[in-house]
GULO-157270 format. One record per residue (C-alpha): residue number from 1; residue in one letter; x, z, y. Coordinates in pm, whole numbers, plus 50000, padded with zeros to 5 digits. Layout:
! residues N
   i aa    c1    c3    c2
 NUM  A     X     Z     Y
...
! end
This chain:
! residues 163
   i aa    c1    c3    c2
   1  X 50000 50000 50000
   2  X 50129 49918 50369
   3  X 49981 50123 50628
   4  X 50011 50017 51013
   5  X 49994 50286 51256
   6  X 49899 50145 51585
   7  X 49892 50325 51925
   8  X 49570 50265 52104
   9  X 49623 49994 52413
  10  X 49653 50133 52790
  11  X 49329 50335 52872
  12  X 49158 50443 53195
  13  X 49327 50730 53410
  14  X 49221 51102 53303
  15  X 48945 51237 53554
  16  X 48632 51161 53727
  17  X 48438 51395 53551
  18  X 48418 51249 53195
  19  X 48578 51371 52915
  20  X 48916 51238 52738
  21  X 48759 51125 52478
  22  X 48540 50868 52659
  23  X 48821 50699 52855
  24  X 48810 50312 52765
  25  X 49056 50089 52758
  26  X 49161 49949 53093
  27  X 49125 49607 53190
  28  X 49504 49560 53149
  29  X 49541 49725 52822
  30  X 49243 49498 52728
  31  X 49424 49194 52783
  32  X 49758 49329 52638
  33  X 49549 49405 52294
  34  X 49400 49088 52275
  35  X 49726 48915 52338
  36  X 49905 49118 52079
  37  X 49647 49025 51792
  38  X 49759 48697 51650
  39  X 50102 48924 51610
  40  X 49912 49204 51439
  41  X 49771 48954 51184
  42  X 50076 48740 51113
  43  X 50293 49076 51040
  44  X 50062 49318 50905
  45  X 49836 49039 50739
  46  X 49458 49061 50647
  47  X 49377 49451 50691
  48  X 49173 49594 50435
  49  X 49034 49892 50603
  50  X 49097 50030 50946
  51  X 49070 50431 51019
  52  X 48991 50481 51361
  53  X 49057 50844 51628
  54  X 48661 50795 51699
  55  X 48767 50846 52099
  56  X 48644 50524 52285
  57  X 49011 50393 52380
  58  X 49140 50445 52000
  59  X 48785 50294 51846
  60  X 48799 50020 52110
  61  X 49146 49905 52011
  62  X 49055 49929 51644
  63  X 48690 49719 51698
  64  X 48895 49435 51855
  65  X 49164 49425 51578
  66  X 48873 49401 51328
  67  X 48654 49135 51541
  68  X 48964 48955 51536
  69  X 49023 49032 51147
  70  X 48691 48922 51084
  71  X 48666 49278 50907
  72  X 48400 49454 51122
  73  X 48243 49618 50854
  74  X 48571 49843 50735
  75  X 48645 50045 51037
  76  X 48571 50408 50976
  77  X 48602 50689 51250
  78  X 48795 50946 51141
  79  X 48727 51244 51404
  80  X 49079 51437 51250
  81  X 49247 51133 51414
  82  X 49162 51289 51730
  83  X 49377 51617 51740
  84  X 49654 51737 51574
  85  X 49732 51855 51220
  86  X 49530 51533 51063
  87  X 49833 51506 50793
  88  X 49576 51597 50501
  89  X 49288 51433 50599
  90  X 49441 51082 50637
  91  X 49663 51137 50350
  92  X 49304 51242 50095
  93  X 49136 50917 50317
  94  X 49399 50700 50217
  95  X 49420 50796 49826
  96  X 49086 50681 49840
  97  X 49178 50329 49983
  98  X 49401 50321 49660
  99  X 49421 49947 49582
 100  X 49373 49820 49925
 101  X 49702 49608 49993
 102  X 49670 49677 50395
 103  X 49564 49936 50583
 104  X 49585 50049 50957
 105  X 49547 50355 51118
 106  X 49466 50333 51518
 107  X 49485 50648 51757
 108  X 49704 50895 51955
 109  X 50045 51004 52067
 110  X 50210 51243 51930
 111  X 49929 51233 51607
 112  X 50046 50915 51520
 113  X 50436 51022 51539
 114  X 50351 51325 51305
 115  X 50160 51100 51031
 116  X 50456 50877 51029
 117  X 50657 51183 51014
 118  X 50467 51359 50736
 119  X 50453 51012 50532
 120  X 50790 50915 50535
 121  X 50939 51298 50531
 122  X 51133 51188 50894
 123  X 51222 51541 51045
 124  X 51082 51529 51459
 125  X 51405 51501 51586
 126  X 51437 51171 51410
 127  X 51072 51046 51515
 128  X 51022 50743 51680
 129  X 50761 50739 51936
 130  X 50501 50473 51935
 131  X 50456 50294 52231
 132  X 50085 50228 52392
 133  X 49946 49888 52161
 134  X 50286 49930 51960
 135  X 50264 49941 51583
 136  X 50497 50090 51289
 137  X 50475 49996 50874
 138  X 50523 50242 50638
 139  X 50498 50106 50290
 140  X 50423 50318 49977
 141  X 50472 50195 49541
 142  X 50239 50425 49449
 143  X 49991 50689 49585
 144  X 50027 50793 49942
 145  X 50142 51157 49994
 146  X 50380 51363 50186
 147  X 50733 51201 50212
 148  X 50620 50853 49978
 149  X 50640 50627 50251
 150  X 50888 50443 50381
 151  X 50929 50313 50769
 152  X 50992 49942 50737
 153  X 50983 49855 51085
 154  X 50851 49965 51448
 155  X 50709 49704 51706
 156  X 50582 49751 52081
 157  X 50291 49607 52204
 158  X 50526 49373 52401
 159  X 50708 49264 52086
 160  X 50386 49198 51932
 161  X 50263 48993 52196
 162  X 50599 48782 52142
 163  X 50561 48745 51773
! end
């Protein structure tokens, strides 16, 4: 199984009342997204599944990978994508995927840094952060679990727009 964690694209600033968890994407992170798809697809391939933080910027970024996937209908909102500590959660989610070649997983900084972390057994002073739109692989032979994966590679949204 490969599993692509992707940073959600450039949101809306904090404030104006509504809560974090409602900020959309901005116009610009939008654009960047949608220019970075045909780069998603020719590395990462047709995704099988796509777990999704369920907060609008991280389930925005996720719809428009799957509209462009043509895979709508596999995009689950994981709420433990939202805060720390997920680790379990996403690991028991994705020993359910078992058999699914490709999977991504869309949300936050630092969650995403610690699931890398707690898939590939990469200590947090070796972590690489994942830019805003940027992706990182992590393959696993067999079951998913704590310290299977491996980090194959690590792209920025930039890079993926380029590809």
């Amino acid at each position: 199984m490969n599993v692509y964690f992707i940073r959600h694209s450039e949101a809306e600033p904090a404030g104006g009342g509504r809560p974090d968890s409602e900020r959309p994407l901005s116009c610009e992170g939008e654009k960047k997204i949608s220019a970075s798809l045909p780069g998603i697809f020719k590395l990462a391939g047709q995704l099988d599944y796509i777990l999704t933080s369920p907060a609008a910027r991280a389930a925005q970024t996720a719809y428009l990978i799957a509209a462009h996937q043509k895979c709508r209908n596999f995009v689950f909102e994981m709420p433990e994508l939202a805060a720390p500590g997920s680790e379990i959660a996403v690991d028991t989610m994705l020993n359910k995927l078992i058999g699914k070649e490709n999977v991504a997983v869309v949300g936050h900084q630092p969650y995403l840094t610690e699931l890398v972390g707690y898939f590939t057994g990469m200590p947090p002073e070796e972590s690489i952060s994942i830019d805003k739109g940027g992706m990182i692989k992590v393959s696993f032979k067999g079951f998913p679990g704590k310290g299977a994966g491996k980090m194959r590679w690590s792209m920025s949204q930039d890079d993926l727009i380029k590809v």
